[in-house]
C-alpha positions as CSV (number, residue, x, y, z in Angstrom):
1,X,107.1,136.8,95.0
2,X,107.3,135.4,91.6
3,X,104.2,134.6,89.7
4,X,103.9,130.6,88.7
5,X,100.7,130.3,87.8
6,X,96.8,132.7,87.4
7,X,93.9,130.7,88.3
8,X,91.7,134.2,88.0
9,X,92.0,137.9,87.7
10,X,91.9,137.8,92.0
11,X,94.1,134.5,92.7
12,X,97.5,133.0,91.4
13,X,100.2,130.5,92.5
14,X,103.0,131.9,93.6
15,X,107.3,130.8,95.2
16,X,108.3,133.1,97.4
17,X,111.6,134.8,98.9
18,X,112.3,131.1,100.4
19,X,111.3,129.2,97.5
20,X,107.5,127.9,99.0
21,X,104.4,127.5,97.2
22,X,101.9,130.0,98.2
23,X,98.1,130.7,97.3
24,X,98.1,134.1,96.5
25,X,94.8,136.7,97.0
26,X,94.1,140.2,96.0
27,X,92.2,142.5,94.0
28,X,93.5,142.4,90.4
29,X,96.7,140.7,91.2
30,X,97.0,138.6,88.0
31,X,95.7,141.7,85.6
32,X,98.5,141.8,82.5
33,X,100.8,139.8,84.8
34,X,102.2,136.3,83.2
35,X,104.3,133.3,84.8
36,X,107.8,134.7,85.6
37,X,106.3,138.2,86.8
38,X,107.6,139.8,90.3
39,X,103.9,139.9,92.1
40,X,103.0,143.7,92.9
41,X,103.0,143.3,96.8
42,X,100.8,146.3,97.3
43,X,97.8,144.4,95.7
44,X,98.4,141.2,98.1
45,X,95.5,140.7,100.5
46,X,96.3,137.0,101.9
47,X,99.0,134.4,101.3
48,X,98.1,130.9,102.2
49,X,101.4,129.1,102.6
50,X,101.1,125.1,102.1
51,X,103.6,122.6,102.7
52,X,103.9,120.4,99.6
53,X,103.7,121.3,95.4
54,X,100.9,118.6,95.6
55,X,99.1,120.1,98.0
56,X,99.5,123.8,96.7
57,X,98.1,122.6,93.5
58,X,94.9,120.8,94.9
59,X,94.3,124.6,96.6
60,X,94.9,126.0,93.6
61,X,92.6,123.5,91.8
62,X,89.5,123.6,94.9
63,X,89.4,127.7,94.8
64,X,88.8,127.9,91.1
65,X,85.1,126.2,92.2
66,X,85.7,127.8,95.8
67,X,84.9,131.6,96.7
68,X,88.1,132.3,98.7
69,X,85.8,133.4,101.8
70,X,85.6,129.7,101.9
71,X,89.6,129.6,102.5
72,X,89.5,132.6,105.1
73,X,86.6,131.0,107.6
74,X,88.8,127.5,107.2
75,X,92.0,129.0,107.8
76,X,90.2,131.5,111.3
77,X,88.9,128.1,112.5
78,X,92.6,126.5,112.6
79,X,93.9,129.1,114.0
80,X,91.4,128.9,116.9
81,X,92.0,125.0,116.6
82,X,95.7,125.2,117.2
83,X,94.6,127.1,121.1
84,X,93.1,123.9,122.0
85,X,94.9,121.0,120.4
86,X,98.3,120.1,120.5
87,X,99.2,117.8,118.1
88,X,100.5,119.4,114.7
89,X,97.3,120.0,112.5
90,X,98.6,119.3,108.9
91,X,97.6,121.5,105.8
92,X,95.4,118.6,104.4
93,X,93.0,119.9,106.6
94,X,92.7,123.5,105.6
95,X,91.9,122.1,102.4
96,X,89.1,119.6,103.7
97,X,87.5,122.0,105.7
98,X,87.6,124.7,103.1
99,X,85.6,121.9,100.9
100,X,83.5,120.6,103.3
101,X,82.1,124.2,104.8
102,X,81.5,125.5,101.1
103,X,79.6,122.5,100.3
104,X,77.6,122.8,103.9
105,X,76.5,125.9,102.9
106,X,75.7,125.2,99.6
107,X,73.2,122.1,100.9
108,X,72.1,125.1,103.3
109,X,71.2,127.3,100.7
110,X,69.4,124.7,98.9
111,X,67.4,123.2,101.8
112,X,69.1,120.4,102.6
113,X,69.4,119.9,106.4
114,X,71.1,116.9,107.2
115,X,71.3,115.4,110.2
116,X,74.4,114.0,112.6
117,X,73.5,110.4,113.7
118,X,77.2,110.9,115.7
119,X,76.6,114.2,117.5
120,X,76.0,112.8,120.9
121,X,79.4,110.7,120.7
122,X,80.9,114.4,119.1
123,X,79.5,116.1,122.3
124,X,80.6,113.4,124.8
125,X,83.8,112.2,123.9
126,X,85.4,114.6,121.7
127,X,85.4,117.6,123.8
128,X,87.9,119.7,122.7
129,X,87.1,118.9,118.9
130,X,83.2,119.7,119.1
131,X,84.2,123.2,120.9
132,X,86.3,123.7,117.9
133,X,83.0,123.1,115.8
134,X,80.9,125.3,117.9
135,X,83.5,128.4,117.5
136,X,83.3,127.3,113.9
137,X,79.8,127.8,113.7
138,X,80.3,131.3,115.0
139,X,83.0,132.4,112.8
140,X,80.8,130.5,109.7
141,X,77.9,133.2,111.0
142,X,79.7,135.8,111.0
143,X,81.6,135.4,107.2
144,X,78.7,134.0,105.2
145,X,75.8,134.7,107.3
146,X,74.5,131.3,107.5
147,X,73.2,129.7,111.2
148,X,74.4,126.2,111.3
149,X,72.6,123.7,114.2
150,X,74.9,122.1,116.3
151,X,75.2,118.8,113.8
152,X,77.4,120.9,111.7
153,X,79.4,121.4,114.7
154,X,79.7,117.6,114.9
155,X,81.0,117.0,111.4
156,X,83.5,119.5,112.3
157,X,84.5,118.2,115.0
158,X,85.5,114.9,113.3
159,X,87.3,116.5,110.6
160,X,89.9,117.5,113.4
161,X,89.4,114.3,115.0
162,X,90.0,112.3,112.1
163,X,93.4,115.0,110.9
164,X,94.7,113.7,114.9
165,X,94.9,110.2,114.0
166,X,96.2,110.4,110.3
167,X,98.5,112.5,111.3
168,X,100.4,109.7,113.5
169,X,103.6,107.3,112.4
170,X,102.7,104.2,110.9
171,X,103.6,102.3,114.1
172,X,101.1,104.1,115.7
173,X,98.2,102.8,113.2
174,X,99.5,99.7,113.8
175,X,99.3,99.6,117.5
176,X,95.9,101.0,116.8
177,X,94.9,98.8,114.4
178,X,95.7,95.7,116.8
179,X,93.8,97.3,119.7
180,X,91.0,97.4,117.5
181,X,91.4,93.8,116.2
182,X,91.9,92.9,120.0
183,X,88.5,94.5,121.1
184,X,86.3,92.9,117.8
185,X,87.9,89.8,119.7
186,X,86.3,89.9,122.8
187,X,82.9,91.0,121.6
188,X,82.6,88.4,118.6
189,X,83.6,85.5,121.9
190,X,81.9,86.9,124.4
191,X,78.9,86.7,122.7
192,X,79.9,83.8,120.3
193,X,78.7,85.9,116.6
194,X,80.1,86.6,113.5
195,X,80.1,90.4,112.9
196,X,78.1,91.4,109.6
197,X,80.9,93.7,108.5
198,X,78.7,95.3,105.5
199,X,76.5,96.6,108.5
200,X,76.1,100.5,109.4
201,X,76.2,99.4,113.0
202,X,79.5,97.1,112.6
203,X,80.8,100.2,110.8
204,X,80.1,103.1,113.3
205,X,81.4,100.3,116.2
206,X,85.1,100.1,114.4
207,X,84.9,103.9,113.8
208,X,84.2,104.7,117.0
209,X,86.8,101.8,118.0
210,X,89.8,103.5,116.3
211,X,88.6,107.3,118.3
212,X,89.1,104.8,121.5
213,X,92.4,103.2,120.7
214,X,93.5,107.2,119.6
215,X,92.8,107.8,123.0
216,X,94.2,105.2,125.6
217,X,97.5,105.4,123.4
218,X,97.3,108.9,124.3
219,X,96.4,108.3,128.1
220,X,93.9,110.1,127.5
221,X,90.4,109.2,130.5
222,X,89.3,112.7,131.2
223,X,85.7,112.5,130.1
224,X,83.3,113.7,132.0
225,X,81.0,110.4,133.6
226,X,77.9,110.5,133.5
227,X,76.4,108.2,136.6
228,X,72.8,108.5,135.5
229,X,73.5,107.0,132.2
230,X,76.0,104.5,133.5
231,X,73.3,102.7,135.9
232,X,71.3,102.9,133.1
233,X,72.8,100.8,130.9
234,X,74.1,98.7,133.5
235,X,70.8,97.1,134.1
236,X,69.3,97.6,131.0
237,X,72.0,95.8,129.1
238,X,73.3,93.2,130.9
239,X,75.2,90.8,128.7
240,X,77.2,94.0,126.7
241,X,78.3,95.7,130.4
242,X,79.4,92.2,131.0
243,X,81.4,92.2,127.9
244,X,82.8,95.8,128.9
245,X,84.1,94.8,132.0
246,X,86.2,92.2,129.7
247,X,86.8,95.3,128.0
248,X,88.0,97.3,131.0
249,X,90.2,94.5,132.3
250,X,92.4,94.1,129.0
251,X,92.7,98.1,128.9
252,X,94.2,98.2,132.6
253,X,96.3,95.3,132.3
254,X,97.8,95.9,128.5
255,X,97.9,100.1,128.9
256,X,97.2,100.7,132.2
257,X,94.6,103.1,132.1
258,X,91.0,103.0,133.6
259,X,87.8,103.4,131.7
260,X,85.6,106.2,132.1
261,X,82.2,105.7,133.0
262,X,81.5,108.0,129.4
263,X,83.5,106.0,128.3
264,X,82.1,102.6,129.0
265,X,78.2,103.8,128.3
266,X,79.5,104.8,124.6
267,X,81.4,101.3,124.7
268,X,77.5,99.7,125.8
269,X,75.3,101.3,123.3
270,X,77.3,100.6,120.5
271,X,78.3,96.7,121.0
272,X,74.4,96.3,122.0
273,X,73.7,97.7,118.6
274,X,76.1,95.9,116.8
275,X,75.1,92.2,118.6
276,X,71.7,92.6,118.8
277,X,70.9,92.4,115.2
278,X,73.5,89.4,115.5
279,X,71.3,87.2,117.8
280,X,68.4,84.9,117.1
């Protein structure tokens, strides 16, 4: 490997033998070595390969703030990720989740416990990603010693989320993007409103709208239901399960798939939300 840049005594920028950007680590790699240098191999202690010079330089940029334990824990929790996912998790995220866990633990250290307002929608509808975040949690412990509560497992678990729909072609985000449009549509005439779109609940509704469209362009139904909480909302909110069933009948007839019961209680809670503050 040829040396291209030292950003400390323990870390350097590096090509190597097929002419890729790598992070380099090890103990005293860059010591009386300058750009052009042939990287003693004996000192190297991880390489973090990364797809694009852009992207290698943003690494190279974060871990001059960030200890490279940081890296390691981010780059363990992919690794466990890639088990359970499979779309292509880009390298973006290795650098996001490098940030955001450093700066989790930082707020940890100083006291700052923040909460998850999303963690039961983490727990219920994104399975898969919230076990990521709870096996992140472990390996978190185990590096750093810090004991995160299960709303760090939640922003976690959106992290991947999120990497699963940015990752798609743009035709994709448009057919997404419609759905979306499509279901604003039958909420703002069902219940004849205008939505306040400055609003935190307008804003979680279209978040949570984009997950949904993620997943009945993937086919995706298999949450668990929950009868309990279905009946539940059934007769507690009337006029939004009426609105679902709206919902439920342009989902089978323009993708043919069939709304969970999960599903549909998420759907309840939020357009209740969202309309309520909306009516007189």
């Amino acid at each position: 490997m040829i040396l291209k840049r030292t950003l400390n005594n323990n870390v350097v920028l590096a090509k190597n033998e097929n002419h890729q950007e790598v992070v380099v680590f090890g103990n005293g790699i860059a010591f009386n070595r300058k750009p052009g240098d042939i990287i003693d191999e004996s000192k190297i202690s991880k390489v973090f390969t990364l797809q694009s010079q852009n992207l290698s330089l943003k690494m190279a940029n974060l871990l001059k703030e960030v200890p490279v334990v940081y890296a390691e824990i981010a780059e363990e929790i992919i690794k466990y990720a890639r088990t359970k996912i499979k779309t292509p998790i880009g390298d973006y995220l290795f650098l996001a989740l490098t940030d955001h866990i450093y700066y989790a633990v930082s707020r940890y250290k100083d006291g700052l416990d923040i909460h998850n307002v999303l963690l039961w929608e983490a727990r219920k509808l994104y399975k898969t990603e919230f076990e990521i975040g709870l096996k992140a949690l472990e390996i978190i412990k185990a590096k750093v010693g810090v004991e995160f509560s299960e709303d760090e497992a939640g922003f976690i678990a959106f992290h991947f989320a999120n990497a699963q729909m940015e990752g798609e072609e743009v035709n994709r985000t448009v057919k997404i993007t419609q759905f979306v449009q499509d279901i604003l549509g039958i909420i703002k005439y069902h219940f004849g409103i205008e939505f306040d779109e400055d609003s935190w609940n307008y804003g979680r509704l279209v978040t949570h709208l984009k997950f949904f469209a993620q997943r009945i362009l993937s086919g995706d139904t298999g949450h668990q239901d929950d009868d309990y909480l279905y009946e539940q909302v059934q007769h507690k909110y009337k006029k939004a399960f009426e609105c679902i069933k709206k919902i439920e009948k342009y989902v089978a007839n323009g993708y043919g798939v069939s709304l969970s019961k999960a599903e549909m209680v998420y759907l309840v809670l939020h357009i209740n939300r969202v309309t309520s503050r909306n009516e007189g």
